[in-house]
C-alpha positions in Angstrom: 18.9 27.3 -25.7 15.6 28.9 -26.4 12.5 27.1 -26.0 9.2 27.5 -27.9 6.1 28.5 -26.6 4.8 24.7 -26.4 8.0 23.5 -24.9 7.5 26.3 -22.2 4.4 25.4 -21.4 5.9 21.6 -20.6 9.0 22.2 -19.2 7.3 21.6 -15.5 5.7 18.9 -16.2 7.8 15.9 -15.3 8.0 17.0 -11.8 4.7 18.1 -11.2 3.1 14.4 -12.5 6.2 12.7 -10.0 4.5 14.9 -7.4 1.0 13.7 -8.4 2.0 10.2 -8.4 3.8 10.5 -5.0 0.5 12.2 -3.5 -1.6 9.1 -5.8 0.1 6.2 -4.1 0.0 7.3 -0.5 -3.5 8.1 -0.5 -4.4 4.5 -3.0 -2.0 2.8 -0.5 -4.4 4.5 2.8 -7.4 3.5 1.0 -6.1 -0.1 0.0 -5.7 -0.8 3.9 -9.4 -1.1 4.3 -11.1 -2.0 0.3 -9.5 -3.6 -2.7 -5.9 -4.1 -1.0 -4.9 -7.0 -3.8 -5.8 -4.2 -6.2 -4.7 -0.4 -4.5 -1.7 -2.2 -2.7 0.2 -2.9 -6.1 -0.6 0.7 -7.6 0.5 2.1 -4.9 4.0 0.4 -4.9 3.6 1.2 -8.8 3.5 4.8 -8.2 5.1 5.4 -5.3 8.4 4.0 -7.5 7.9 5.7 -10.3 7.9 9.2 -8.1 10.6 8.4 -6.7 12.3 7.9 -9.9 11.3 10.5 -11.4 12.9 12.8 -8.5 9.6 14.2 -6.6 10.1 17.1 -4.4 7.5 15.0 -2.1 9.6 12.3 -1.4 8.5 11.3 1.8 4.4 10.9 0.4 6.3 8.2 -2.0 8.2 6.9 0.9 4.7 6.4 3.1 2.4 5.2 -0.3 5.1 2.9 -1.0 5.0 1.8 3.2 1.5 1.6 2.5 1.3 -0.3 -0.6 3.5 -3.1 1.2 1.0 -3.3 4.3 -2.1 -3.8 2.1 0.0 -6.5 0.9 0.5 -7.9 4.2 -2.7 -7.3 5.4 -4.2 -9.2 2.4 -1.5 -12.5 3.3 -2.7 -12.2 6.6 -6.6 -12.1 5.7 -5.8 -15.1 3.6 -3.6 -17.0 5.9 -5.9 -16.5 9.0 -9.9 -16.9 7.5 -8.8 -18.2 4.3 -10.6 -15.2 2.3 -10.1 -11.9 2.1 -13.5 -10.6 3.6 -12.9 -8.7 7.0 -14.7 -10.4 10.0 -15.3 -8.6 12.5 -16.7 -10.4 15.9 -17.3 -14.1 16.5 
């Protein structure tokens, strides 16, 4: 099968965006551990599934945003369980 110039160009693609999502969710699930968790910890566990679906070469980044994305999620039922709001309190 011969491809055209276009279709060369995109052959790579699939992998290389399952590579950038797999890099996307671990650092969104690091960031979602201290800002925005009820927003970064979803997208991460977004992602982080769709790389590994897709079959990226950096599975264990998907592995560790999709770790990640579940902490912020935990991190945000224990903000709410504990103060009863989801701002950090540090000190008395």
């Amino acid at each position: 099968m011969e491809l055209t110039p276009s279709a060369e160009r995109f052959a790579g693609t699939g992998s290389r965006d399952a590579d950038g999502m797999a890099v996307a969710a671990f650092v969104l699930g690091l960031v979602g551990l201290l800002v925005m968790n009820v927003i970064l910890g979803p997208t991460a566990i977004v992602l982080a599934g769709l790389a590994l679906w897709r079959g990226t070469a950096r599975r264990a980044r998907a592995l560790l945003g999709l770790a990640l994305g579940v902490a912020d999620l935990t991190v945000l039922a224990v903000l709410l369980d504990g103060q009863g709001t989801v701002v950090w309190n540090i000190g008395g």
